[in-house]
N, C-alpha and C positions, 0 to 999 in steps of 0.2 A: 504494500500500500504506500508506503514511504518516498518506495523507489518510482512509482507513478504519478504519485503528486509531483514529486519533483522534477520529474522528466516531461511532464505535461501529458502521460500518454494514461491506458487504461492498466488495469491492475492482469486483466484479461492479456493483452497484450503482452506484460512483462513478464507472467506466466507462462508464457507460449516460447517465449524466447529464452528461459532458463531449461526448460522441457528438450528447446533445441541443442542448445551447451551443453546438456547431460548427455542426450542421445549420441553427439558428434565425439563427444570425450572418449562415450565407449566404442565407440568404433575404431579410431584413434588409437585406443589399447588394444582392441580386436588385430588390427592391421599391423605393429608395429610389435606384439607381445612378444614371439618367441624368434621374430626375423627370420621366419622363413619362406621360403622361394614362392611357396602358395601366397603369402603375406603383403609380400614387394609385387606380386602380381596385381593384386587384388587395388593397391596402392598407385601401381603405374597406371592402372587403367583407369582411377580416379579422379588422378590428377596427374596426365601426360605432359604438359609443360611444366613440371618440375622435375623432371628424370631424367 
């Protein structure tokens, strides 16, 4: 609520976007855990202009 008032947005909104950062983090650990060849695949195909 805090974080809404002060940002001007909804509470709903800041909700939505914390939800997003949790979801992304674990992927992030998913892709990245054990570095394996499956992993860096998974990762290049993601995000091709960073490899």
């Amino acid at each position: 609520l805090r974080i809404a008032r002060g940002s001007g947005t909804s509470v709903r909104d800041v909700n939505r976007l914390i939800q997003q950062l949790i979801q992304t983090n674990k992927l992030v650990k998913q892709l990245t855990g054990v570095g394996s060849k499956k992993a860096r695949r998974k990762m290049k195909n993601l995000f091709p202009f960073t490899m």
